[in-house]
Every structure is written in C-alpha cells, then in structure tokens.
C-alpha positions in Angstrom: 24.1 -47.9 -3.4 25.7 -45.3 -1.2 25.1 -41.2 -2.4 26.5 -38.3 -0.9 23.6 -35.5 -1.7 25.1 -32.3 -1.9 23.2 -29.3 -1.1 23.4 -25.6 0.6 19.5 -25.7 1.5 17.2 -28.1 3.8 14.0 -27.3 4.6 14.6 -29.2 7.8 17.0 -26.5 8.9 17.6 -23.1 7.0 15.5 -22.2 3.4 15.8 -19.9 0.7 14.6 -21.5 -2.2 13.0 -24.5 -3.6 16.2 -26.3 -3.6 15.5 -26.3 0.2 12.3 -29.0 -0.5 13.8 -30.7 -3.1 17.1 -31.2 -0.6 14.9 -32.9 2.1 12.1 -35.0 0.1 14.1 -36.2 -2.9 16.6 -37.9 -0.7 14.2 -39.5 1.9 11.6 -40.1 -1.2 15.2 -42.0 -2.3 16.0 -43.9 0.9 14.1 -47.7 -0.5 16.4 -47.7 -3.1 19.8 -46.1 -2.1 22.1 -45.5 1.5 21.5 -40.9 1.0 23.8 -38.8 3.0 23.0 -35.2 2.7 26.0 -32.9 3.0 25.8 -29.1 4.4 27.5 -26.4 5.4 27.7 -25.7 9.0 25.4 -22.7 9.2 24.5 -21.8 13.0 21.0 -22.6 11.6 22.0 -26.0 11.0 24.2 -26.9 14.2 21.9 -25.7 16.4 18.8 -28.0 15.3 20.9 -31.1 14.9 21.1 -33.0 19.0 24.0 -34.9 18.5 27.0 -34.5 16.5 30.2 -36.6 16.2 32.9 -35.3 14.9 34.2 -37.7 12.3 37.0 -36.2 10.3 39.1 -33.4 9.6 39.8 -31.6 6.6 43.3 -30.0 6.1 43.5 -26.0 5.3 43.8 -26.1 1.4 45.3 -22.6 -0.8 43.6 -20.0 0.9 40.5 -22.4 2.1 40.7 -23.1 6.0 40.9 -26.3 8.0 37.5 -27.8 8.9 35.7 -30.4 10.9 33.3 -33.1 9.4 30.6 -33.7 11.8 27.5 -36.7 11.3 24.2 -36.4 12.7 20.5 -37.3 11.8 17.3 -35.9 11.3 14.5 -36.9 14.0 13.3 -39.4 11.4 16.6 -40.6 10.7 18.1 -39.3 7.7 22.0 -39.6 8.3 23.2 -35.6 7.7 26.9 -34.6 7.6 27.8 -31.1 8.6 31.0 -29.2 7.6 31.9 -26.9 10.7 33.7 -24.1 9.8 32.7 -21.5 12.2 34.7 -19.1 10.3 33.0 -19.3 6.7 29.6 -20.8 8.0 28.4 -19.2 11.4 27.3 -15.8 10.1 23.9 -13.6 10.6 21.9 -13.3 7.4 21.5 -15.5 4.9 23.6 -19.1 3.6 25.0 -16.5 0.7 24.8 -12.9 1.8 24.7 -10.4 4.7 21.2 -9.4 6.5 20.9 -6.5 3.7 21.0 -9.0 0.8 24.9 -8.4 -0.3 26.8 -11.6 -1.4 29.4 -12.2 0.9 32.7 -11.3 -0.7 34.1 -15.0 0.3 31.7 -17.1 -1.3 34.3 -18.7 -3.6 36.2 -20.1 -0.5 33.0 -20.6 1.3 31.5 -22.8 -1.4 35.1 -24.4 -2.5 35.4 -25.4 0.8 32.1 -27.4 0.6 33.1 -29.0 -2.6 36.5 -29.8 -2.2 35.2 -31.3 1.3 32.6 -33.2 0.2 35.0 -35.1 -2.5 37.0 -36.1 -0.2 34.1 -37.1 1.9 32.5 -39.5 -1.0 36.2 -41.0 -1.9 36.2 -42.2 1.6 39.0 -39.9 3.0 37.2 -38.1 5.9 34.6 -41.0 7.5 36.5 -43.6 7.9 33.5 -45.6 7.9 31.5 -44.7 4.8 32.4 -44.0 1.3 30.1 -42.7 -1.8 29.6 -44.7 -4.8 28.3 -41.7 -6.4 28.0 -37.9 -5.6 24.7 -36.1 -5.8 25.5 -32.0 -6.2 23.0 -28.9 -6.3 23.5 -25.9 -8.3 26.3 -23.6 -8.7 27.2 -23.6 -4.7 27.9 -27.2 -4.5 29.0 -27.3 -8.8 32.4 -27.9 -8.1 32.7 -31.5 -6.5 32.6 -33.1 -10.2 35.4 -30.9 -10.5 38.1 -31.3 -7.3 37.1 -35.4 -7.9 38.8 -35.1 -11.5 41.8 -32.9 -10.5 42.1 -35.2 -7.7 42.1 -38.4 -10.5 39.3 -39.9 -8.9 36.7 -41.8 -11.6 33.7 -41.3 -8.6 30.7 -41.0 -11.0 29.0 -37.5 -10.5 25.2 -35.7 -10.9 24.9 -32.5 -11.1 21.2 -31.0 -10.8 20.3 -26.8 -12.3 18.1 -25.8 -10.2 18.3 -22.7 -12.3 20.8 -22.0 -14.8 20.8 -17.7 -14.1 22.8 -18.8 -10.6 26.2 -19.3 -11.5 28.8 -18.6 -9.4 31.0 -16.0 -10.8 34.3 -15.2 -9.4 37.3 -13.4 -10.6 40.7 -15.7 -12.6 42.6 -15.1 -8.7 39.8 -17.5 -6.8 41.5 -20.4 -8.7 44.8 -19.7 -6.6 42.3 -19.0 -3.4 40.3 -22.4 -4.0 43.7 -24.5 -4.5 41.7 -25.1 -8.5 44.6 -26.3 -11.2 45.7 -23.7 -13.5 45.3 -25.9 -16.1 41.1 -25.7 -15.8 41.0 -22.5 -16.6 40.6 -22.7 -20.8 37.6 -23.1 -22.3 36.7 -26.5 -22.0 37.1 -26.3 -18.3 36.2 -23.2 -15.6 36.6 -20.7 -17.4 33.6 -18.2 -18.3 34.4 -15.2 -19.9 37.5 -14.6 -18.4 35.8 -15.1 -15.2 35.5 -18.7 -13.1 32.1 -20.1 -13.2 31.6 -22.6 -10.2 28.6 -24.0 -12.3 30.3 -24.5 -15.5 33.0 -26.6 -13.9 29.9 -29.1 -13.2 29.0 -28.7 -16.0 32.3 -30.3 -17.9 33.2 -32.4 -15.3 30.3 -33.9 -14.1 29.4 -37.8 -15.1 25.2 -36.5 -16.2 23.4 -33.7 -15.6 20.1 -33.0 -14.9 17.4 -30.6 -14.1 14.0 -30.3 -12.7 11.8 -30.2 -15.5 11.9 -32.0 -19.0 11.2 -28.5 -21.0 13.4 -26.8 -18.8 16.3 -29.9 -20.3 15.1 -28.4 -23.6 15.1 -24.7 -22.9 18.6 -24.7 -21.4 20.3 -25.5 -25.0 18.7 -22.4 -26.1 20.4 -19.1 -26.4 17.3 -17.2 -25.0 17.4 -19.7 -22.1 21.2 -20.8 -22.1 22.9 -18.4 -20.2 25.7 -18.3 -22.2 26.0 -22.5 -21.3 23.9 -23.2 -24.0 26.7 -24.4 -26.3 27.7 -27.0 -24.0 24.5 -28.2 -22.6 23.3 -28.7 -26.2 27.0 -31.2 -26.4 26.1 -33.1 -22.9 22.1 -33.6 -24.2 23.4 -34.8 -27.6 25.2 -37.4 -25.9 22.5 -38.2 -23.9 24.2 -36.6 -20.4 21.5 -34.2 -19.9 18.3 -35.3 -18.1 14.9 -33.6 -17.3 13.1 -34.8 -14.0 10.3 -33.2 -12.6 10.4 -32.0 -8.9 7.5 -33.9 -6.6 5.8 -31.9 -3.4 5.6 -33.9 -0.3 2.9 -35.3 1.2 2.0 -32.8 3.6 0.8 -30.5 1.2 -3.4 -31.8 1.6 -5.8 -29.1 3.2 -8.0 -32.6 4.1 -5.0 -32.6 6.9 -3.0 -29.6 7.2 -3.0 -28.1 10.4 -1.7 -25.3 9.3 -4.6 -23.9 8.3 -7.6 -22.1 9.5 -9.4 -24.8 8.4 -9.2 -28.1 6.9 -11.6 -29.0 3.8 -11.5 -31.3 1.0 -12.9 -30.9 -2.6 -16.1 -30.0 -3.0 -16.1 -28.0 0.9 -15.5 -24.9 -0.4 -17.6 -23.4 2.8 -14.0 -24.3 4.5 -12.0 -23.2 1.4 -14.0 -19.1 2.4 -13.3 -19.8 6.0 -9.5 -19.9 5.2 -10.0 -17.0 2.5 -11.6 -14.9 5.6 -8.9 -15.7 7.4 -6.3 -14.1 5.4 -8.4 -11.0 4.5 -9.1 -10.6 8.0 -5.5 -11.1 8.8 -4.0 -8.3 6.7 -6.8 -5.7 7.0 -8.6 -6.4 3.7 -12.0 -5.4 3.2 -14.9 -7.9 3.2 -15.5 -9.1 -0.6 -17.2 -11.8 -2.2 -14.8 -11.1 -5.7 -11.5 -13.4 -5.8 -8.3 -13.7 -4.4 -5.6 -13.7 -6.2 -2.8 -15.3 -4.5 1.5 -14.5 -5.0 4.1 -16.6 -2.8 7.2 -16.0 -4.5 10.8 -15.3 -4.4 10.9 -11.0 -5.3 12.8 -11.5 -8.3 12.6 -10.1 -11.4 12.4 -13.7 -12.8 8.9 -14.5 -11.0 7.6 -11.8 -13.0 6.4 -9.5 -9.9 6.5 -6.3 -12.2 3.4 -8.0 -14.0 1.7 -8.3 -11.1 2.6 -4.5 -10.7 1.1 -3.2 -14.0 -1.8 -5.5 -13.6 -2.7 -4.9 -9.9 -4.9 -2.4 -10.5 -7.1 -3.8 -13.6 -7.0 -6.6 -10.9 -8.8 -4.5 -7.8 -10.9 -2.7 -10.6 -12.6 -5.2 -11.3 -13.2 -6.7 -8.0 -10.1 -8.7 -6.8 -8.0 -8.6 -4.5 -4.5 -9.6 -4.2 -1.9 -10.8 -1.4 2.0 -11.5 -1.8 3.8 -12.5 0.8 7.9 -13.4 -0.2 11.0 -11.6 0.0 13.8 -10.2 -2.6 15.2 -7.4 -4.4 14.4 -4.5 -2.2 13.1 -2.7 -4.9 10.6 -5.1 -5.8 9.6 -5.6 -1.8 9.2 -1.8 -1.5 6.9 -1.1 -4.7 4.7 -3.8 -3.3 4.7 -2.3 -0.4 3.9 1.0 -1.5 1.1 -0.5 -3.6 -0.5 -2.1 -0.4 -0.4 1.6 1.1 -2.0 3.1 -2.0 -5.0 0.1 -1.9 -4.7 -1.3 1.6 -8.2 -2.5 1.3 -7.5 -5.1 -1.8 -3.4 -5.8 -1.6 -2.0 -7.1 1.1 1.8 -7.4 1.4 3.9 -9.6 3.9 7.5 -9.2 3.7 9.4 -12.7 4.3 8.7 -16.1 3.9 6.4 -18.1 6.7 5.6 -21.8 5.9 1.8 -21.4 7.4 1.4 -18.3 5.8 2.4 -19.1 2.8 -0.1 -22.6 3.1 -3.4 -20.2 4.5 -2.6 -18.2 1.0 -3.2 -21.0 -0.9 -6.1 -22.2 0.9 -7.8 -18.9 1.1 -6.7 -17.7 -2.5 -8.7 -18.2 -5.9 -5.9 -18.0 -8.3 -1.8 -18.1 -8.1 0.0 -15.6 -9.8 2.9 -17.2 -11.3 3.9 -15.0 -14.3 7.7 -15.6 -14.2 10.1 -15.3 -16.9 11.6 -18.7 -16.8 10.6 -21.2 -14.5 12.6 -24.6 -14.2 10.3 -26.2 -12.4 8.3 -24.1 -9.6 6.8 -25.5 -6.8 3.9 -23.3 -6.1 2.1 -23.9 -9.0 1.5 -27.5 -7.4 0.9 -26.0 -3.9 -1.6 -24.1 -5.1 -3.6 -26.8 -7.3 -3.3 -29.4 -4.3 -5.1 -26.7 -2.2 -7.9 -25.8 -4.7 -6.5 -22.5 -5.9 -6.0 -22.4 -10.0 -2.5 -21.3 -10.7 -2.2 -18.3 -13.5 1.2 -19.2 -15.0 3.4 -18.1 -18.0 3.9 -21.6 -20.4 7.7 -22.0 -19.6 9.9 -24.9 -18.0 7.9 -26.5 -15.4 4.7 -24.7 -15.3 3.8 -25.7 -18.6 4.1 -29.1 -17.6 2.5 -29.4 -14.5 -0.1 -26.5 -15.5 -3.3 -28.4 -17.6 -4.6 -24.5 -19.6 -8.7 -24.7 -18.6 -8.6 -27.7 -16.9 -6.5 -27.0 -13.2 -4.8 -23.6 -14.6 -4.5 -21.2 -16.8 -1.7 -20.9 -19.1 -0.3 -17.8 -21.3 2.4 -17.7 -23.9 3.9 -14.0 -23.5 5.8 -13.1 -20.4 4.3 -9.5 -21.4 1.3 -7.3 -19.5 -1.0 -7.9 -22.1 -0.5 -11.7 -22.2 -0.3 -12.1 -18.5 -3.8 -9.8 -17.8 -5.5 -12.7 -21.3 -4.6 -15.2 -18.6 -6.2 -13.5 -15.4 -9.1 -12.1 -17.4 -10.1 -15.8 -18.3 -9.7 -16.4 -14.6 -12.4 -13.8 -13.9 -14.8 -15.3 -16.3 -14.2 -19.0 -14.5 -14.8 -17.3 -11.4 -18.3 -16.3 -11.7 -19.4 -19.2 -13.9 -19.4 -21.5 -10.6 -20.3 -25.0 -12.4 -16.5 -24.2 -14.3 -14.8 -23.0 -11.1 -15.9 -26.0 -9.2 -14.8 -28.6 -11.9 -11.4 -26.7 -12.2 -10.9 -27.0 -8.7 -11.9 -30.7 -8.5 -9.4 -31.2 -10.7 -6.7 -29.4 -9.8 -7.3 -30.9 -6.2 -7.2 -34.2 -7.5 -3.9 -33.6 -8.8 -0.7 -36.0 -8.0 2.6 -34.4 -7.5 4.2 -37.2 -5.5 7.8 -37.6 -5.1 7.6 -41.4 -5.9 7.7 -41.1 -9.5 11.2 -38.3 -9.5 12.8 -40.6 -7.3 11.9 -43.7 -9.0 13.6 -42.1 -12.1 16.9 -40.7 -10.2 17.3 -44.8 -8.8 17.3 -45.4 -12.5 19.8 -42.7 -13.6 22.2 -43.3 -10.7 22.4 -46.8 -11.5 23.0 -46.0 -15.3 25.7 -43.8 -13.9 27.4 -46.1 -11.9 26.8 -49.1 -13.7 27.2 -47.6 -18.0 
C-alpha cells in the first residue's frame, strides 16, 4: 500500500511539538506493512539537512497561492521524504508557524493551502510521475485541508486525518477561500465554515474518509462540549458512525537510560547510584544547591494547557518542603518570564532553561524524581512515557493520554482536578513515596519496565488504512 504522510514537523529536521516524533517513528514503525512517503514544507531547516534532492514536479500558482517545486529525497536510513520548495512561503527565520518573537505569520492560510492543495495533487499521481498514493495520511490543522482540495477536485482518494490537539485550528477570515483557490460553495455549515470564520481543521474534519487521534480517551473527550472546541457536534456524528478512532502514540526505541548516550550516565533499574549521578549532573549544571530531597522534573511546551501556572502556585510548597524543581521548554512569554523570575527568587531549588534541547531534556528525566505533568487536556503526551522509561514517576492530571499510559501508585501518580489543591494531593503523595524507599524502588521498577513501543500503534494504523481503502 502506498501513503503519503502529511506533516509540518520531523524530528529528523525542524521540531516544535510532539507531532515532530510521531512524524518520524510512526511512519518508519509503518514501513513492513506499507510504501510511507512523508510530505513537508520546504523550510531552510529541512533543505539544508536533506544531501540530495531531485526535483520531480511542479506545481502551478493557484488563486493567490504561488507556483512551487516538488523535490524527493531520503533520510540517512532511507525513508523516501518529499519537500515542497517554495522559498517564498517556507525559507523564513523563526519558527514553521510564526516569526522569532512567537507572532503567527499573517500568510499562514496560503502557506498551509499551498501544502495541502500540493500534496493532493501529489497522492493523485499528478506531480511524481512515478508514484501515486493509495491513501493520504494528514496531521492537524496545518496539513487539515488535503481531504478537502481531493473532494473539490472529485477525487474518491481515501483520506486520515490525525488531531493532534483539537485547540489548534487554523482560523482564517471568509476572504482566504478566494486566496487558497477553496469553492465558495464549502463555506456553509456542513463544510469550512466556523463561525463565520474558515477552519482549516474542520474541513478535515467533513471531508476526511476517518479520523483519528492519539489517545482512546482523548476519541472520547473530543465529543464533549468541555473538550470539543466547538467540533464536538460533528466528531460525536463521525464516532457514531464509527469514523473516529483513538490510537495511542508509541516512543521510540532510543528512549532506554541502559544505552542513552545522552546522558551523564547510563543505568538500568535497580542502579539508582547512576540514576544520582545524572541527578548531580543537572543540579550541578544549573547552579542548584547540593540536596538529598527530590527532583521534580518539567519538560514542557509553556502553555497554558500543560498547566505551568500549577507548577507556579505550588513551587513554593514544593522547595519548602525540600524539593527542588527544573523546567526547561519554551512558550508564551509570559509563562517563560514568571519561571524565570521564580528561578531568580529561589535560584538554589528552581532551575529554568529557556528552549528545548534533546539531551537536556533526556539528563532531566534521568536525574529527576517526579514529572510534572499537570495539564489541562492532554491528547496523548509524550513525556509522561519519557519519564517512566527513565525511572522518574510522572505526576499527571487524569485526562486524554495520561490517564492511560499513567498506572495511579504503581509507575505514576494520578489526580482528578486540574486545580492547585488537586495537583499539590498528587505531589504530596509523591513526597511520601519518596522517603518510604522500599515504595519508590518498586515504583520505579515498574515504571522502567514499562513498554511504549511503536509496534502496537502502527500495527493498528496497517489495520485502519486497509479498512479505509478496502470498506
């Protein structure tokens, strides 16, 4: 079976979120069973890492949405990668959907149309002359649309589209349908339209063939109004007729402190001697003092989702009582500067590092004794598992994927409130693991022992793309 994946994020080449480590495991974890092309944007990010590139095709300006190249490459291991160059919409500084001071760029509609509308031509076999999709494969809002330019183009090329997170939608005023070359005629009710407003990720919504996302209480939660978004109306339609899906995101392979070499030092259940040395590391690293109380880890997005005003309001019961506590992420500036603030008022017990560094992020987990994961909503979360493979006991709100990949008193801690006082229940019962060792070392073995393998979420998309293309 042949699938263009769809995606504005690779871990290989340019991150911002999780959807950068589902977009490279899930389609290699997919490559026994199916032909997986991944599809992005030609950020500089992206062109420069890729050796080769042959040009393949040409896309012709469409409305207000500029001509473009189709370029075909491969990852050093082989994945086959297609890149949309566009110098124009796609070779910016900053990030793959705002300027370097966190402001959307005011094109994103043709930016992201552009990938869509290119892309469906790509899987109906228009641009490579050699390859065709049997199915598409799009991520979230940004890549939403492909479902949608395949029906106005009166194509029947089965579609999946995959929330990531349903708050992400890609709102744009009526006048991008006329900029993105969209029919008039979508914009009602039961098509684009949001409000008054185009939603990028509702048009997958209609027009996709099934949709999925990456957890299956995070399915459920999304045909709620306190979850919905405003969708829920229509995702509780697609899940009645069985076109709504909940698959659980995997973490590859290289997340095992037994190998990492990442880290200050490798260890293995049980060595928690080389668990400390990684925990001395990081203390040592960002000026913390000596301590034999806890850390308690944060690698997070800076979102007011995540939850990172609870770790705010309970930082200081936290250092009180004998922890400590280091974040490194980036975000809203707001939420970046009051950490930062609260690093300079306890620069002995918080340590702050603004950005996102894949080694750091992995000697946090090592060295840390809890994750703080109090978000709002969480679709899936990839931390959680992160930190359980590497022996620290995730603290997490019981929403979307953290309640399922989260065991309460056995690898985690769960608690049912996203509120102050529910959130400080959970990391008051971490203290009390903490210094009754025989329960912290059982917790740990556990949560260590912990699979999270991409096998079994792959083995379940092979299933749902056949059902797709095969009904």
């Amino acid at each position: 079976m042949r699938v263009l994946f769809v995606t504005t994020e690779m871990d290989d080449f340019i991150r911002v979120g999780g959807l950068a480590a589902v977009s490279a495991a899930l389609p290699r974890a997919l490559r026994p069973w199916a032909d997986v092309r991944v599809l992005l944007p030609g950020y500089s990010d992206v062109v420069e890492q890729l050796t080769h590139i042959e040009i393949v095709g040409e896309c012709a300006a469409k409305a207000q949405m500029p001509a473009c190249q189709l370029g075909r490459s491969a990852t050093r291991d082989g994945l086959p990668v297609y890149v949309l160059l566009c110098p124009q919409l796609y070779d910016r500084p900053g990030t793959p959907y705002g300027d370097e001071e966190g402001r959307d760029w005011p094109d994103n509609d043709i930016r992201f149309g552009r990938l869509a509308s290119a892309a469906a031509e790509l899987a109906m076999g228009t641009l490579d002359k050699n390859w065709a999709a049997d199915l598409v494969h799009a991520n979230d809002w940004q890549a939403a649309l492909v479902p949608a330019y395949l029906a106005w183009s009166g194509s029947k090329l089965p579609s999946i589209l995959t929330i990531h997170n349903l708050a992400y939608q890609g709102l744009f005023p009526r006048d991008t349908l006329r900029r993105i070359g969209a029919p008039e005629s979508s914009f009602h009710i039961d098509g684009v339209e949001f409000y008054d407003k185009l939603s990028f990720l509702k048009g997958g919504l209609v027009y996709a063939s099934h949709l999925t996302t990456v957890s299956t209480t995070y399915a459920t939660e999304i045909t709620t109004a306190e979850f919905g978004c405003g969708m829920e109306g229509l995702l509780r339609a697609r899940s009645a007729a069985s076109e709504l899906t909940g698959i659980l995101n995997g973490i590859d392979e290289s997340w095992d402190p037994r190998f990492c070499t990442q880290l200050a030092q490798q260890f293995a259940a049980g060595d928690w001697e080389g668990k400390r040395a990684n925990a001395d590391y990081v203390r040592k690293q960002l000026g913390l003092a000596v301590s034999r109380g806890p850390i308690f880890g944060l690698v997070a997005r800076l979102v007011h989702q995540k939850g990172i005003d609870l770790v705010l309001s309970a930082a200081d019961e936290i250092v009180e009582a004998g922890g400590q506590i280091i974040v490194t992420g980036s975000g809203e500036p707001a939420l970046e500067q009051a950490l930062v603030a609260a690093h300079r008022r306890r620069p002995d017990s918080i340590g702050v590092v603004i950005g996102f560094n894949d080694a750091q992020a992995r000697r946090i987990f090592a060295g840390s004794d809890f994750t703080l994961m109090p978000s709002r909503f969480e679709p899936c979360g990839l931390s959680q598992m992160y930190a359980q493979r590497f022996g620290s006991l995730p603290i997490g709100h019981q929403t979307g994927g953290l309640a399922e990949t989260i065991t309460d008193g056995e690898t985690g801690f769960l608690f049912s409130q996203p509120s102050i006082e529910s959130f400080l229940g959970g990391v008051r019962r971490a203290f009390s693991t903490f210094l009754a060792t025989d329960q912290l070392d059982a917790m740990r073995r556990s949560a260590m022992a912990r699979s999270f393998s991409w096998d079994l979420s792959a083995a379940c998309y092979s299933a749902l793309y056949r059902k797709t293309v095969l009904p």
